[in-house]
C-alpha positions, 0 to 999 in steps of 0.5 A, spaced: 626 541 851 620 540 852 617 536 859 610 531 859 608 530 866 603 524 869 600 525 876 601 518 879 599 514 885 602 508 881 599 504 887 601 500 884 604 502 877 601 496 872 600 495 865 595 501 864 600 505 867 605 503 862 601 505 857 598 511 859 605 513 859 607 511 852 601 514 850 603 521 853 610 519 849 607 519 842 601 525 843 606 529 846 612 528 842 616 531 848 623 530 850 622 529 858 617 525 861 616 527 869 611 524 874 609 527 881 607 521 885 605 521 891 610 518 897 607 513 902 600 515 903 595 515 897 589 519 896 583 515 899 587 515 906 590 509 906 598 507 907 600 504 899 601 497 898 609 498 897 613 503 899 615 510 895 622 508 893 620 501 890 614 505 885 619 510 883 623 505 881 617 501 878 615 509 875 623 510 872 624 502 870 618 503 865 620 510 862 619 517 866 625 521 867 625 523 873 619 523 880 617 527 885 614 525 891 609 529 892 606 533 899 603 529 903 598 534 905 596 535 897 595 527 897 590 527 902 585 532 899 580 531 895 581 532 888 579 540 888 585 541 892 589 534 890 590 538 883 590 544 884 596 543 889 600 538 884 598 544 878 602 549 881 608 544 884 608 542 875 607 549 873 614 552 877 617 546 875 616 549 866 612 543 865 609 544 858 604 538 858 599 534 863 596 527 860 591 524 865 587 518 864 579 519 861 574 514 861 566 515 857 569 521 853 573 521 847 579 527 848 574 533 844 568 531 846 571 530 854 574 537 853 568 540 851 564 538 857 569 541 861 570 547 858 561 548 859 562 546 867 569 552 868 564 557 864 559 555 869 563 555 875 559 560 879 553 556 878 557 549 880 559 552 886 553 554 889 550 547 887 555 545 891 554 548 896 548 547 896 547 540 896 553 539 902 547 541 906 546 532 906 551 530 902 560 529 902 563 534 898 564 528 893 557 526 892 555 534 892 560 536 886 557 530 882 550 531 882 551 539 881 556 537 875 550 532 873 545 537 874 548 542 869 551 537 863 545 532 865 550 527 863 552 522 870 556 517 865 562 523 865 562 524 872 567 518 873 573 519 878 578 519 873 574 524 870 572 529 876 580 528 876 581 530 870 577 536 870 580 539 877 587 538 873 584 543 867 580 548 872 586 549 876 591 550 870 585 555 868 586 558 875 593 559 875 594 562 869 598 556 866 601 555 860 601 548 861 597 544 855 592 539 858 592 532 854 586 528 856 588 520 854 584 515 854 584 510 859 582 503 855 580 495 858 579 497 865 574 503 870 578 505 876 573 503 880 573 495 878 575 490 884 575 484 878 581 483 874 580 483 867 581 478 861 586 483 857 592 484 861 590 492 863 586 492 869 585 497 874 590 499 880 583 498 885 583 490 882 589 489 883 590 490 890 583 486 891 587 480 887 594 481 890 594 475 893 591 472 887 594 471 880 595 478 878 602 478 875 600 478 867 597 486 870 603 488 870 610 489 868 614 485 871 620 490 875 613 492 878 611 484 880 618 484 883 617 490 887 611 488 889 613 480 891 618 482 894 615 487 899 609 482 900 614 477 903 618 482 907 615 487 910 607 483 908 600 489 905 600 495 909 593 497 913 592 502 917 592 499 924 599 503 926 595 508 925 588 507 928 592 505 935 596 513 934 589 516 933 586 513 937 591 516 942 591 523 940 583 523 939 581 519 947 588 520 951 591 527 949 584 530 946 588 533 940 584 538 938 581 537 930 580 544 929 584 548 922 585 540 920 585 538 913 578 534 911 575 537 918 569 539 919 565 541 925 563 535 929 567 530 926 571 529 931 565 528 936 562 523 931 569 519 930 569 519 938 564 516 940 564 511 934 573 510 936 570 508 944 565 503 940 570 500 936 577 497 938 578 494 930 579 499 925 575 496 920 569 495 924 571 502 926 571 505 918 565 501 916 561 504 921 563 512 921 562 512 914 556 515 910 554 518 905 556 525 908 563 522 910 565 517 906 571 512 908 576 516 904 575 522 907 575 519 913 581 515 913 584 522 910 582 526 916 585 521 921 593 522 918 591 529 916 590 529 924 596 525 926 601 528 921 598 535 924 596 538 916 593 544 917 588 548 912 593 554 911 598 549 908 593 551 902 595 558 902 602 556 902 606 558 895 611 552 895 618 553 893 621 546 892 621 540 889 622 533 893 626 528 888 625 521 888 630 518 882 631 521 876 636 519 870 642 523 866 637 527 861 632 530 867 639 535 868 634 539 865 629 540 870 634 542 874 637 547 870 631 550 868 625 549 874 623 556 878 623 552 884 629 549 888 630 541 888 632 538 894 635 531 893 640 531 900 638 534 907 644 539 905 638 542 900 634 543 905 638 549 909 637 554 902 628 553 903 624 558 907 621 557 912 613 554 909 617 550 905 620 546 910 614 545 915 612 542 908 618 537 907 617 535 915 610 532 914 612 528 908 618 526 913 614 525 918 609 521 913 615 516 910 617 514 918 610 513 920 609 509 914 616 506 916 613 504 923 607 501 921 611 497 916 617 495 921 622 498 916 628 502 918 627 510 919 629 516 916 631 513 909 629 520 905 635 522 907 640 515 908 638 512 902 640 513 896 637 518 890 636 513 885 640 516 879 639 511 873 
């Protein structure tokens, strides 16, 4: 059997998310789909609009046969490492194709670009290098990517990503084939719902209050209204109260913290004592070197204590959201362990466990700030469909 793979945030899942999928579906032709989807915090550092187990639902309802949340410490990283951590979690699991969203490039052309960029690595890298002397390491990859394939319109989020999800198939040696699909209607960065119905998940969120249910499914409008009404739209104040005591009162140290680099946390300090509210406390630390999703990342890299060495661990498990009688194939077949129920947790090594703490630790502060029960990894229900 064969097994497609999509790394996701679905935050939320939406029509664009739904077609994707079914793209993926027909180009493929494979007999499982799977999804590796981030639990409750996202890669920009914010806290998702709905909880892991509703978008796993959403992700199962709209076709994919199994979801795995991924390591919170994979979600708050840049995309170098946010890909090159998923690659590997999928590559042990035998996963035979990744599809990703693309935008500006038809699929040859896209891969081409990306096959001059890995064949000049050692050249983008000390560009890199070069240009984060005044610049975050986002901005600083994307002129030095620019600088070499003169072109900026490739250089989008979704393409930087797609590009670090084939550079890191590259560097394990997998034999996982790259399908590069594109994205239609709606860029990433768009704050404006669309005419058509496909907008991008950033839109959405702007207009979640707003009149955006023809976007999506209508499982996911379900989910979405339901959470809005019970538990309302998660932010990040919980968690600024928490770092604000762990940086002013305890004066934990930021040292050997995922997204830190020297002086942040004197920086952050100052600008922490100047400002009680966490979106005037953003608005003012962010710059061109640290932007806010670097920023935000650090704060619940710093409060989750992940640490830079979790890089170098050579996970052995994946975390099972839901799954569907057909996916019984993954179990049978993966290199790595799944872990469904605590009782799973007892055959782990010992990185492993320290990594499936943090998701933990991550799901109770996500719970905590919403005012949901504690502890649900475990106590609610794998989701069998």
């Amino acid at each position: 059997m064969k097994t497609l793979a999509i790394i996701s945030e679905f935050n939320p899942f939406h029509n664009g998310h739904k077609y994707l999928l079914d793209q993926a579906k027909e180009k493929t032709k494979a007999d499982l789909a799977i999804t590796l989807m981030s639990g409750d915090f996202v890669q920009r550092g914010d806290p998702a609009i709905i909880d892991k187990f509703s978008r796993s639902d959403c992700a199962m309802k709209a076709g994919f046969d199994m979801v795995i949340e991924m390591p919170v410490y994979i979600s708050l990283q840049s995309a170098e490492y946010f890909a090159l951590g998923s690659v590997k979690i999928l590559d042990k699991m035998g996963v035979d194709y990744l599809c990703f969203g693309i935008e500006n490039e038809d699929p040859n052309s896209f891969l081409e670009k990306v096959n001059l960029l890995i064949s000049k690595s050692s050249q983008l890298e000390t560009l890199t290098k070069k240009k984060l002397e005044s610049s975050s390491f986002t901005k600083a990859r994307y002129d030095a990517t620019v600088e070499i394939i003169g072109k900026n319109n490739f250089i989008t989020s979704n393409n930087i990503l797609a590009l670090e999800y084939i550079r890191a198939i590259k560097k394990i040696n997998s034999k996982i084939t790259p399908v590069p699909i594109n994205r239609i209607s709606s860029a990433n960065k768009d704050f404006d719902l669309k005419n058509t119905n496909i907008s991008s998940s950033t839109a959405i969120r702007n207009n979640i209050f707003d009149n955006y249910k023809d976007h999506v499914p209508s499982f996911s409008y379900k989910a979405i209204e339901y959470s809005k009404e019970n538990f309302d739209i998660p932010n990040m104040d919980y968690e600024f109260g928490l770092f604000k005591y762990l940086l002013l009162i305890n004066n934990k140290s930021m040292d050997d913290i995922l997204a830190y680099e020297i002086g942040m946390d004197n920086y952050l300090k100052k600008i922490v004592l100047k400002n009680d509210n966490f979106s005037k406390f953003i608005a003012e630390a962010t710059t061109k070197r640290y932007t806010s999703s670097r920023i935000k990342r650090l704060i619940l890299n710093y409060i989750l204590n992940n640490k830079t060495k979790f890089n170098d661990y050579d996970l052995d498990f994946y975390k099972v959201l839901a799954f569907n009688q057909k996916s019984q194939y993954i179990f049978s077949n993966s290199k790595s362990k799944p872990v469904l129920t605590k009782k799973d947790t007892d055959k782990l090594s010992v990185p492993d466990k320290i990594i499936l703490s943090k998701m933990l630790d991550a799901s109770n502060m996500y719970n905590l700030g919403q005012g949901r029960e504690l502890n649900q990894d475990f106590t609610k229900k794998i989701r069998r469909y």
